[in-house]
C-alpha positions as CSV (number, residue, x, y, z in Angstrom):
1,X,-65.8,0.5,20.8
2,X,-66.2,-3.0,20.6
3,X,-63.9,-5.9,21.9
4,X,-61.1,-6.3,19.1
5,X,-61.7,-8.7,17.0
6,X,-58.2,-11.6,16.5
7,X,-57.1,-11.6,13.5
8,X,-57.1,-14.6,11.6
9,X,-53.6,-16.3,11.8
10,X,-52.0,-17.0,8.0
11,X,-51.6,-20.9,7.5
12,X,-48.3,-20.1,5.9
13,X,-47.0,-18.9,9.0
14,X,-45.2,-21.0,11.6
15,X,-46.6,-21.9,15.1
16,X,-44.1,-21.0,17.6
17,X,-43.4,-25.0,18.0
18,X,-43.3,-25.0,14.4
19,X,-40.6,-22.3,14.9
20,X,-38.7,-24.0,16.8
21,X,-38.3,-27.1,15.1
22,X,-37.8,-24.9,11.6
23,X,-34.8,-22.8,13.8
24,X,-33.3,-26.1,14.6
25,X,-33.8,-27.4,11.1
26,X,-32.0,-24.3,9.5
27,X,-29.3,-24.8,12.4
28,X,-28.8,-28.4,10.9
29,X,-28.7,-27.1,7.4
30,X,-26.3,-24.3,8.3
31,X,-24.1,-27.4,9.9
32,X,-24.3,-29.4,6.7
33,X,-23.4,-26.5,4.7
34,X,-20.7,-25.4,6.3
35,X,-19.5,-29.1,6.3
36,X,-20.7,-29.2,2.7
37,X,-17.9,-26.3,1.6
38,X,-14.9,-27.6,4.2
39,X,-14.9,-30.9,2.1
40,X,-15.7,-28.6,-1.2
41,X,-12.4,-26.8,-0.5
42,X,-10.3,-29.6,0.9
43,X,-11.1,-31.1,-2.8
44,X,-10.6,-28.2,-5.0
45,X,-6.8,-27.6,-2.5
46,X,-6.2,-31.5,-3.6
47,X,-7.3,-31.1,-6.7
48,X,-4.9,-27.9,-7.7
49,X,-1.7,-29.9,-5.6
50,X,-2.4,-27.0,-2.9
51,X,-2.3,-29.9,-0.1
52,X,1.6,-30.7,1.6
53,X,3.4,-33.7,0.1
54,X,3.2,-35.5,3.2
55,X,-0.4,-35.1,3.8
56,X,-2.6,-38.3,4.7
57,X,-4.7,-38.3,1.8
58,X,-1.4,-38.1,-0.5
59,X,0.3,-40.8,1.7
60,X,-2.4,-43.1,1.1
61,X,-3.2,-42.1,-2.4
62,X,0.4,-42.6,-3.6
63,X,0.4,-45.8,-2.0
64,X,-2.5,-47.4,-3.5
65,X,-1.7,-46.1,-6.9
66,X,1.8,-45.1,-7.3
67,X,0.8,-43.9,-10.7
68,X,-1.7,-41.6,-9.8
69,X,0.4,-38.6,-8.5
70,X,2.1,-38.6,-11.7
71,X,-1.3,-38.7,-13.8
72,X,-2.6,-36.5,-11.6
73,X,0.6,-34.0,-11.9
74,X,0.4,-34.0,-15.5
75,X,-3.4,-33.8,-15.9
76,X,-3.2,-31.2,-13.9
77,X,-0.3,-29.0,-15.8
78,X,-2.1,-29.7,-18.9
79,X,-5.1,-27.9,-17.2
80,X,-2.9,-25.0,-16.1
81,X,-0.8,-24.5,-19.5
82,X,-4.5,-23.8,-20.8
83,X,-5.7,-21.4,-18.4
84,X,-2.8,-19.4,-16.5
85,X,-5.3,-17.1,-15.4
86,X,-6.9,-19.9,-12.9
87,X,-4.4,-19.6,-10.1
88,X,-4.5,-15.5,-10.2
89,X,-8.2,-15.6,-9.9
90,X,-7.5,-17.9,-6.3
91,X,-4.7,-15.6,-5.4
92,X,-7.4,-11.9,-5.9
93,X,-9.7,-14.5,-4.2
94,X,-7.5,-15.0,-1.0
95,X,-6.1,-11.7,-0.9
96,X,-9.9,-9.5,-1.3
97,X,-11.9,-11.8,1.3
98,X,-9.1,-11.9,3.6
99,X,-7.3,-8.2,3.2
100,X,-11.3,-6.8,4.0
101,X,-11.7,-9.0,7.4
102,X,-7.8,-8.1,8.6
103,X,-9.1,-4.4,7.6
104,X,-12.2,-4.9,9.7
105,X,-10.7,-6.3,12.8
106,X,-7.9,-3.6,12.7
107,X,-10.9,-0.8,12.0
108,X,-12.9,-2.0,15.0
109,X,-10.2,-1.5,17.2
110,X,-9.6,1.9,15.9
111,X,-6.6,1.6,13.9
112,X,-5.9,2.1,10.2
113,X,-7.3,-1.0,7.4
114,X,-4.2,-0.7,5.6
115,X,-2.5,-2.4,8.7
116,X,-5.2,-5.3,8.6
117,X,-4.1,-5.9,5.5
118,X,-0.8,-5.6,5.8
119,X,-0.6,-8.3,8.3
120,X,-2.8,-10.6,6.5
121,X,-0.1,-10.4,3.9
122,X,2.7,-11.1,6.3
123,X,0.5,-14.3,7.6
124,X,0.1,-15.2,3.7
125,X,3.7,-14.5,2.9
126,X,4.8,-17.0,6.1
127,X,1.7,-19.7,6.2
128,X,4.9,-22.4,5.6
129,X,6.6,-21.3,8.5
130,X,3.4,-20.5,10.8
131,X,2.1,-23.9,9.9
132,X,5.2,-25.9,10.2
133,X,5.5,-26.4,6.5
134,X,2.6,-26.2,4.1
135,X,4.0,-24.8,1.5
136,X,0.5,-24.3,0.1
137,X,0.9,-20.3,-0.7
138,X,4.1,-20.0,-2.0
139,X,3.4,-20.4,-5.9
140,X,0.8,-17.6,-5.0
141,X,2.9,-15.3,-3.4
142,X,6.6,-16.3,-4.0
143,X,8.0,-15.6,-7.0
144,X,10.6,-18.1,-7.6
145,X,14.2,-17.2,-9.5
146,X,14.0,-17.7,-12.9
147,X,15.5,-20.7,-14.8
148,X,18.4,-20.2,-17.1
149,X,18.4,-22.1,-19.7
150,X,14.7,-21.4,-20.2
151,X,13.0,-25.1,-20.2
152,X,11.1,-26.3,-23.1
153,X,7.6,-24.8,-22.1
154,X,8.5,-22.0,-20.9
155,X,5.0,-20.9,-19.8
156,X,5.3,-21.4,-16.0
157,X,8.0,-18.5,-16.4
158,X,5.6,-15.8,-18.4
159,X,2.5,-16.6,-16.4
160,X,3.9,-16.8,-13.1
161,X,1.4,-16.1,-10.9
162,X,3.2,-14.6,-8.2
163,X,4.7,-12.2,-10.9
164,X,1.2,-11.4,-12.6
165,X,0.0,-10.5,-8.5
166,X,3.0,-8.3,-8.3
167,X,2.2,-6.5,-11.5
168,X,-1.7,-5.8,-10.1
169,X,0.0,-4.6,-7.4
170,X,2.0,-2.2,-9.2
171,X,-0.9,-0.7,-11.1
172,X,-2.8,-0.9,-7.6
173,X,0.6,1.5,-6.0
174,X,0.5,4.1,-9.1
175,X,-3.6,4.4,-9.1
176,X,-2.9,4.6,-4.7
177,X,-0.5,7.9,-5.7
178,X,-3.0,9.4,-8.5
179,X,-5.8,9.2,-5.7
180,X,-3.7,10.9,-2.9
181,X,-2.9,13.8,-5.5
182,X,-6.3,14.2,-6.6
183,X,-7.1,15.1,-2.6
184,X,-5.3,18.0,-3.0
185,X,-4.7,20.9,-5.7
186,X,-2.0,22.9,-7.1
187,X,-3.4,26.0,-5.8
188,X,-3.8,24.7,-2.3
189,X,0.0,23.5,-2.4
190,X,0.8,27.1,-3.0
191,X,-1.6,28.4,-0.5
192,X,-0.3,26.2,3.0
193,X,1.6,29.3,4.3
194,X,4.7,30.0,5.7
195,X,4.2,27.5,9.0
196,X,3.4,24.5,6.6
197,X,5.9,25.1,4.1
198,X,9.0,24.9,6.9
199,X,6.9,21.7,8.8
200,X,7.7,20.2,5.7
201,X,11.2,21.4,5.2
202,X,12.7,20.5,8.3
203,X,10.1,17.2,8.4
204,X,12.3,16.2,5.1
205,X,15.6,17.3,6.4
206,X,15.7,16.1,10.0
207,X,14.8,12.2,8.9
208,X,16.7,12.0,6.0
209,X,19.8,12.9,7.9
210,X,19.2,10.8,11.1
211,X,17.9,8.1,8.9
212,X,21.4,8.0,7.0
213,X,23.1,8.2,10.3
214,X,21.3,5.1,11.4
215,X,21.9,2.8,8.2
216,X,25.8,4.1,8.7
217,X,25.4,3.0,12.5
218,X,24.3,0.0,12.3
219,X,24.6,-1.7,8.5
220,X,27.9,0.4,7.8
221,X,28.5,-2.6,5.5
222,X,25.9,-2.9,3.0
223,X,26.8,0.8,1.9
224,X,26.2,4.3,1.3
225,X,23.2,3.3,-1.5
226,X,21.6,1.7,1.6
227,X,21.6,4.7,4.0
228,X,20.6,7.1,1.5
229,X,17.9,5.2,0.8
230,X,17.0,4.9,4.7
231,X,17.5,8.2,5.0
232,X,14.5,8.8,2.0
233,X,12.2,6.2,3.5
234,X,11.6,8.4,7.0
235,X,11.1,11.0,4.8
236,X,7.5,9.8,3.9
237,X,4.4,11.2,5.3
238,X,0.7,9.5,5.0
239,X,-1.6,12.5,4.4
240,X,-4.4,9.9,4.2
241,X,-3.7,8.1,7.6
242,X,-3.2,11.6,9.3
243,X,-6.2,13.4,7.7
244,X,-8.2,10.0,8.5
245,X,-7.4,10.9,12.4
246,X,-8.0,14.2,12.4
247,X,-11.5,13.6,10.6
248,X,-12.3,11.1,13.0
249,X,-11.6,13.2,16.0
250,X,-13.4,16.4,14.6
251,X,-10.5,18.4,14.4
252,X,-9.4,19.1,10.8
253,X,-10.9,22.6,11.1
254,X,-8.2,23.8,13.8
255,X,-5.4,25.9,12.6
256,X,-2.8,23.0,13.4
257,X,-4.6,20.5,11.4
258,X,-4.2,23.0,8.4
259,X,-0.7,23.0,9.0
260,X,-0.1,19.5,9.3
261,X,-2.2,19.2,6.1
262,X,-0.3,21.6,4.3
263,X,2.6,20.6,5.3
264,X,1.9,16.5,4.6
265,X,0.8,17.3,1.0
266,X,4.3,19.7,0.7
267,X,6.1,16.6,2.5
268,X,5.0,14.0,-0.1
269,X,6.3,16.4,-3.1
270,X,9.6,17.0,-1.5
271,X,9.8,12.8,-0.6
272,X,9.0,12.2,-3.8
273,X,11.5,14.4,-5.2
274,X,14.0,13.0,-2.8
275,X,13.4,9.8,-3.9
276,X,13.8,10.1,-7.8
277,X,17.4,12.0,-6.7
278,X,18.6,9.3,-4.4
279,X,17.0,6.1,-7.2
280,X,19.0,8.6,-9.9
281,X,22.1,8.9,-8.3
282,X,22.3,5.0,-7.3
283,X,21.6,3.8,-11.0
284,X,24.3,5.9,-12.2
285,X,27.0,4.2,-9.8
286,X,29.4,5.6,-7.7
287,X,31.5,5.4,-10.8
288,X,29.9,7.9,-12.5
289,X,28.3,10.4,-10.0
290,X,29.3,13.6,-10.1
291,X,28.3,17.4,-9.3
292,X,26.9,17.8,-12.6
293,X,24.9,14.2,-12.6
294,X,23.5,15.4,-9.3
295,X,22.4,18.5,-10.6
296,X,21.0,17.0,-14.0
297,X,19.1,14.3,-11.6
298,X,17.8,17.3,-9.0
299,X,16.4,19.4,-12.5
300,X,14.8,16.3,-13.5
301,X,12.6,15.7,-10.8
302,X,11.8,19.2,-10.5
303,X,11.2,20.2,-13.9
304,X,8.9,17.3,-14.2
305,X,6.8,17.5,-11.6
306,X,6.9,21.8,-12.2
307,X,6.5,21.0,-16.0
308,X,3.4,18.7,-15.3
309,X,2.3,20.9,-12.9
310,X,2.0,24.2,-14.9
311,X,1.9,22.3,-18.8
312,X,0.1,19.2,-18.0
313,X,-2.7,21.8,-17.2
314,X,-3.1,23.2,-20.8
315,X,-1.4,20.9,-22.9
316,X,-3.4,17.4,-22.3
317,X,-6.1,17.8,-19.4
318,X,-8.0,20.0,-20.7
319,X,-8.2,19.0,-24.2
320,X,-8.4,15.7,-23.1
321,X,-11.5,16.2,-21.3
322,X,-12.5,18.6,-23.8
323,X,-13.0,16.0,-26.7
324,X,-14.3,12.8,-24.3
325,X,-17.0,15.5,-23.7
326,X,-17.7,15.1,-27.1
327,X,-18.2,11.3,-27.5
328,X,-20.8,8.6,-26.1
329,X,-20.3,5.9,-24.1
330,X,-20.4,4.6,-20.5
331,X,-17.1,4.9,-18.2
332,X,-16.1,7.8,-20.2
333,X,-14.7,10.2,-17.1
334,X,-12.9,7.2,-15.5
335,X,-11.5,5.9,-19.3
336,X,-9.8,9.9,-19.4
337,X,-8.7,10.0,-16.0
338,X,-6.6,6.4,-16.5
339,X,-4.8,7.9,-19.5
340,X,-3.9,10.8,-17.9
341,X,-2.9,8.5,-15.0
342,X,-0.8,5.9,-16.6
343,X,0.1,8.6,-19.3
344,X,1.9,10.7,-16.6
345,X,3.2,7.8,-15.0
346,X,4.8,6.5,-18.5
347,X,6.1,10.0,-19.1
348,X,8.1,9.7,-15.7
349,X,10.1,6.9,-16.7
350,X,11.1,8.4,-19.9
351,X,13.3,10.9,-18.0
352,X,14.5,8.0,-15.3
353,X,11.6,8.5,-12.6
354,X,9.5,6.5,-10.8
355,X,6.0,5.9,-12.5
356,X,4.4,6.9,-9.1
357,X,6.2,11.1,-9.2
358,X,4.0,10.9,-12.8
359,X,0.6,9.7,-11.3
360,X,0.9,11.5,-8.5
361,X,1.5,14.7,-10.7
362,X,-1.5,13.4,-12.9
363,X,-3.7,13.7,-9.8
364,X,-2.4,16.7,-8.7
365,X,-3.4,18.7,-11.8
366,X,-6.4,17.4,-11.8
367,X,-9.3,19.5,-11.0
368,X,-13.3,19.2,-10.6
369,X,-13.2,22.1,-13.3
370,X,-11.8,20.2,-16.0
371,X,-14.1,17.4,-15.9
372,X,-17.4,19.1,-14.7
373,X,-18.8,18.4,-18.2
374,X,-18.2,14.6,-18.2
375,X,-19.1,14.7,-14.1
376,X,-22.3,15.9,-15.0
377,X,-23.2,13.4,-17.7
378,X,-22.2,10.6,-15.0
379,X,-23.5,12.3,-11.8
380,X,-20.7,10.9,-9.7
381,X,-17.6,12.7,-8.4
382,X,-14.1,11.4,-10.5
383,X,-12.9,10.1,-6.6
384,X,-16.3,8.2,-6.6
385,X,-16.2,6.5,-9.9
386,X,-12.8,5.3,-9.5
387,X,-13.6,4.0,-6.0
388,X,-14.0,0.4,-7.3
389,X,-10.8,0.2,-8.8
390,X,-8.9,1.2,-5.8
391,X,-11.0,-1.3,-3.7
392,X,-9.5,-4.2,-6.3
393,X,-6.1,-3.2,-6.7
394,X,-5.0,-1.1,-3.8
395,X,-5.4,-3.9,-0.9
396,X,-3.5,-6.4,-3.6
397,X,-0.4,-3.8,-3.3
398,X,-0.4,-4.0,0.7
399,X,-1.2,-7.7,1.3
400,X,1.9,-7.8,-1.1
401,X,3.9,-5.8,0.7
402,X,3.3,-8.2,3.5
403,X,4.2,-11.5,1.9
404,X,7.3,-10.2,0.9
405,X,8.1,-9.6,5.0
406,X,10.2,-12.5,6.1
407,X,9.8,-13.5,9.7
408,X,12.6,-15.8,9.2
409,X,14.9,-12.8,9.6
410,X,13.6,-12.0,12.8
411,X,15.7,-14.7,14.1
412,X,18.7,-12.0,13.8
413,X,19.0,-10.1,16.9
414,X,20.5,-6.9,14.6
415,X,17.7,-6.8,12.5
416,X,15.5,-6.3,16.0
417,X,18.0,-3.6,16.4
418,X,17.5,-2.0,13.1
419,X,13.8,-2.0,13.3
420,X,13.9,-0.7,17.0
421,X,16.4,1.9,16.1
422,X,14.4,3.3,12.8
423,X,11.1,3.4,14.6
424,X,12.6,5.6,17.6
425,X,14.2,8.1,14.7
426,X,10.9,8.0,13.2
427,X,9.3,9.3,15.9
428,X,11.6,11.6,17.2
429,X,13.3,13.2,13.6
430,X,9.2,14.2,13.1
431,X,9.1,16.3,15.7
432,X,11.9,18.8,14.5
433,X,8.9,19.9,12.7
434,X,7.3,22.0,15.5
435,X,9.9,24.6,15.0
436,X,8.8,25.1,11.8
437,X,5.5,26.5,13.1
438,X,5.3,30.7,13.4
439,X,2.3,31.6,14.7
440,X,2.2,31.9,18.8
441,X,0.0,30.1,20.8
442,X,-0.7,27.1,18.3
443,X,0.2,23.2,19.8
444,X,3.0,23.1,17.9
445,X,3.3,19.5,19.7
446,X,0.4,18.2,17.8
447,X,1.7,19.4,14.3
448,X,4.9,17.2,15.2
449,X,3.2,14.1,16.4
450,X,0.5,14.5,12.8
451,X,3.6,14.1,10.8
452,X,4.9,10.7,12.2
453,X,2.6,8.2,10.6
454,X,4.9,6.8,7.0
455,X,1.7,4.4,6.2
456,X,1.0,4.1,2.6
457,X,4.0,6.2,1.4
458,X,6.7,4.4,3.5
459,X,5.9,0.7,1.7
460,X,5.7,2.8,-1.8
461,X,9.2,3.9,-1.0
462,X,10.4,0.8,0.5
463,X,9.3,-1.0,-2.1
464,X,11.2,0.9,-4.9
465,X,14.3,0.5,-2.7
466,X,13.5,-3.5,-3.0
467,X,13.4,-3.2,-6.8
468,X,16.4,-1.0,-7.1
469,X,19.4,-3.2,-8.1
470,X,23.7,-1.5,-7.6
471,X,26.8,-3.3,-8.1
472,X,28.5,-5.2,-4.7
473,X,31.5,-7.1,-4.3
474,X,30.9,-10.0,-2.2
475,X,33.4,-12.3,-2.1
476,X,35.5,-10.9,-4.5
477,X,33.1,-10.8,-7.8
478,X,30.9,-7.9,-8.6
479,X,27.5,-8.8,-8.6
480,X,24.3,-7.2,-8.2
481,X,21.9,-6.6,-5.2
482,X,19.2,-5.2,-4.2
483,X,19.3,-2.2,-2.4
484,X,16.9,-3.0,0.1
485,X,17.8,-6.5,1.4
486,X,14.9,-8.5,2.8
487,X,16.3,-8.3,6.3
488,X,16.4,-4.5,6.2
489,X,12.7,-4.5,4.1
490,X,11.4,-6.2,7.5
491,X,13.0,-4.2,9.6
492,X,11.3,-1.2,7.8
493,X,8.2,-2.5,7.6
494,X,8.0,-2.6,11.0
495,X,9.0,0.7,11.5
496,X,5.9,1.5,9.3
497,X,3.6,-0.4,11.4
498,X,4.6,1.0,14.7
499,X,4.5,4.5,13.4
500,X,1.0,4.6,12.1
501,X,-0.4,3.0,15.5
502,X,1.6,5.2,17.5
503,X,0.2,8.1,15.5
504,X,-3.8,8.2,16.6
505,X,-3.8,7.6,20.4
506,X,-0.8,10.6,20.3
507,X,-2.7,12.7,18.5
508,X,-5.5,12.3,20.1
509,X,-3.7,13.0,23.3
510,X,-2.5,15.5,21.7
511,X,-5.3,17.8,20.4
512,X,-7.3,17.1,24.1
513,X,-4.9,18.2,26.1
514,X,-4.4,21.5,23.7
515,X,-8.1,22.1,24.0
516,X,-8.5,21.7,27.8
517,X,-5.5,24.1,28.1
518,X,-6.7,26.4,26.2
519,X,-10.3,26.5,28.1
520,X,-8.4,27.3,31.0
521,X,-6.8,29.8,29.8
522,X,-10.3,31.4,28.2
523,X,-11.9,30.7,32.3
524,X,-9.2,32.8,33.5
């Protein structure tokens, strides 16, 4: 076999010297861009007011022309009047890019994305007071009191965009609930067992009576709405954070991730429950509660949730799905599955619920069986097809969470006290659960320590508590607050936090330690 012949090198191809100079040119160019879109978003910032009043380029714009500002501030209302949408596109624009590199960072460090972006929101929510004043954010996230009388244009009321972010997050919440019910069915909820039936029972009990305890403890002032409401916040359970863990280490097979499993899906009915009776009782007033307006608010929850449960079945799923089967068109299965959704969630607030007990009802009664046919036409899974959604709208509901987390209230040594205090009942009201395990020889310790994290479901409920409004005296007049001040809405958020880090490492612990013992034992 000969020598080998070298191949002909392609003129269009670089010399290693030619290389060279092209990497350094394409270093240069990188440098110029990235100077390039600085200066192209220091303009558009100037250009939309975004920049502090006491900036340079103001100081020295106002003083040359002392007429420009005000040209300036009414070209650029005119521009806004027009187009209200403009500023919500920047505000989905901040919160996307930045809520998937917090969830990245936290991900690479092996803790849950929905605490990336919970923190980028509390960093958006606080840029004034982390920057020393640039109040650039705040008509983003902030949604200001409204003004009464109404002013003559009233259209920076309607088309707030703070309120219009809030809304997307709202939808984001209830389509967050619809997707944690369609991971499980009604038939498995029946199924869990015995074991995963009382984890759930005494994980509901134990932290809605500590939780109480604590509010009366330490904010014996703000009332008994308050610690009820406390009380129904430990209550929550994230299935997905827990399930996410247990994936990740391998384990979901084992008997005690059954359990917690079981018991998680069982936990977030009975929350949910809990929460529609405590919301119930606190719009009625103390006024007006009584043994029968407790029992009328208790039949409600159930008899929804049992009525969509065993009707929602025959009544509208199936014929919905049914007749969609029928028609052409793209987007058909995810069109059905957002009417059953919102559908369910509207229904709930007819009879004084939260819209999220209805969509997570919708998603509970839904199952691959009734929408094969339209599955098969679209060759995608329902969870799949509405993956792109929750991608849009679910990390707008967390990164608002955060901004609404005032760091200002930190400066209160009580509120430190509150969060510290909830997190430690947290923890320690979760592991009453392990009782509720029967079988021998299972790590009833790791069943305990799966029900801590309150993730997703914890915000959801600390969030209604924020929305919820009951008469107050304060200082004599009866006015209305919230019942979830923004002092105790920190202090729970933390408490969220804290128990969905704690949660993986424990567990992991956990789980190891159950399996090396049980080697030993199997050696011996």
């Amino acid at each position: 076999m000969g020598p080998r012949q070298q191949q002909p090198r392609n003129q269009f191809l670089p010399t290693a010297a030619g290389r060279g100079q092209l990497g350094r040119s394409s270093g240069h160019g990188k440098r110029w861009l990235v100077w390039f879109l600085v200066l192209f978003g220091f303009g558009i910032f100037h250009d939309l007011r975004l920049l502090p009043a006491g900036s340079p380029v103001n100081e020295v714009q106002a003083a040359s022309d002392p007429t420009a500002h005000d040209d300036q501030h009414q070209d650029h209302a005119e521009h806004e009047h027009t187009n209200p949408v403009t500023p919500v596109l920047l505000a989905i624009v901040l919160i996307l890019f930045l809520a998937k590199i917090g969830g990245d960072l936290f991900d690479r460090i092996g803790l849950p994305a929905v605490l990336g972006e919970l923190t980028v929101g509390i960093i958006l929510g606080n840029f004034a007071l982390l920057t020393g004043g640039w109040e650039i954010l705040e008509p983003l996230f902030q949604i200001p009191e409204t003004p009464l009388p109404l002013p003559d244009d009233p259209t920076e009321v309607f088309f707030n965009t703070a309120a219009i972010v809030k809304i997307l997050a709202g939808i984001g919440v209830i389509l967050l609930l619809f997707e944690v019910g369609l991971e499980s069915t009604v038939c498995e909820m029946l199924s869990v067992g015995v074991s995963s039936l009382l984890v759930a029972v005494y994980g509901v009990m134990a932290p809605m009576a500590l939780g109480w305890l604590v509010g009366w403890w330490l904010i014996r002032e703000q009332g008994w709405e308050v610690h009820a409401f406390l009380g129904a916040t430990l209550c929550a359970t994230s299935v997905g954070i827990t399930a996410r863990v247990l994936k990740d280490l391998g384990r979901s097979q084992q008997h005690e991730s059954q359990i917690i499993l079981g018991a998680a899906v069982i936990d977030d009915v009975l929350g949910l429950v809990i929460l529609s009776v405590v919301s119930g009782v606190i719009s009625q007033g103390a006024e007006n509660f009584s043994v029968l307006t407790l029992i009328v608010i208790v039949a409600k929850a159930f008899g929804f949730l049992f009525g969509a449960m065993l009707l929602g079945t025959v009544l509208i799923t199936r014929p919905l799905f049914k007749a969609a089967s029928y028609l052409r068109g793209h987007g058909m299965l995810v069109a059905v599955a957002m009417v059953i959704c919102f559908g369910f969630s509207w229904l709930a607030t007819l009879v004084q619920l939260e819209p999220i007990v209805g969509a997570f009802a919708a998603g509970l009664i839904l199952e691959k069986i009734h929408y094969r046919e339209l599955g098969d036409k679209a060759d995608f899974e329902l969870e799949d097809a509405l993956a792109p959604l929750s991608a849009l709208l679910v990390p707008i509901f967390f990164v608002q969470m955060g901004t609404q987390v005032d760091l200002e209230s930190f400066q209160d040594p009580q509120v430190w006290g509150l969060a510290a205090t909830l997190t430690v009942v947290a923890i320690l009201s979760k592991q009453v659960c392990s009782f509720g395990v029967r079988e021998k020889g299972l790590n009833k310790i790791s069943v305990g320590l799966g029900m801590i994290p309150r993730g997703e479901v914890g915000l959801i409920f600390a969030e209604v508590g924020r929305s919820l409004k009951f008469n107050q005296i304060v200082d004599g007049q009866l006015v209305q607050v919230s019942v979830i001040d923004p002092d105790t809405f920190s202090a729970v958020v933390v408490m969220v936090i804290i128990t969905t880090m704690v949660t993986p490492p424990l567990l992991k612990w956990s789980l190891t330690r159950g399996s090396s013992a049980a080697e030993v034992e199997d050696d011996g």
